[in-house]
N, C-alpha and C positions, 0 to 999 in steps of 0.2 A: 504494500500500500504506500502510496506515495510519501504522505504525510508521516509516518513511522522510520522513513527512509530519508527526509529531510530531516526531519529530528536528530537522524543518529550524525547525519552530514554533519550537520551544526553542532551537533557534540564533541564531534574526534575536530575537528577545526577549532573549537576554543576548548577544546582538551580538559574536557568534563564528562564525566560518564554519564550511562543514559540515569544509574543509579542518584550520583548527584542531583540531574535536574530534576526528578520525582521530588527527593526531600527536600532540595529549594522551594519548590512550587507546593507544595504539602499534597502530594498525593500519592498513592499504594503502590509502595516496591513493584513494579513490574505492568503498572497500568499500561504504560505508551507503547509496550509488546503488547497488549490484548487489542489495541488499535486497529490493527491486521485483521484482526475479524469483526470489532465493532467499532460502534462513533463515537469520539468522543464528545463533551459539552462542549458547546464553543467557548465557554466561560475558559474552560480549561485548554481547551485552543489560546485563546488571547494571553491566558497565563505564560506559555511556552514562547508566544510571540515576544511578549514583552520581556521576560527573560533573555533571550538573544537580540532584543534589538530591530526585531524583523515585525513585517506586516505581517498578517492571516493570511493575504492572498500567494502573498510569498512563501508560506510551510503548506498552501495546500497545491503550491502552484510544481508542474513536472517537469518544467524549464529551469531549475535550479541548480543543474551539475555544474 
């Protein structure tokens, strides 16, 4: 899923694991893998967003490599 794949991009680039940005953002050890099969809130979209610095359209968008 794209969005799960962008995430970890922007992980291994500011050299943060996907672990850290769960407990920065306060949410469940392992949520942004379960992503892959469902959606998540955009509450928590916008949380991941503003954490990196990036738009929404930008983590959901597949022009990002």
């Amino acid at each position: 899923k794209v969005l799960v794949d962008n995430v970890k991009r922007l992980c291994h680039e500011k050299g943060v694991s996907v672990w850290a940005l769960e407990s920065a953002i306060d949410i469940g050890n392992g949520t942004i893998g379960k992503w892959r099969t469902s959606s998540p809130r955009l509450e928590t979209i916008k949380k991941v967003a503003d954490y990196f610095g990036v738009t929404v359209d930008e983590l959901l968008s597949e022009d990002q490599k």
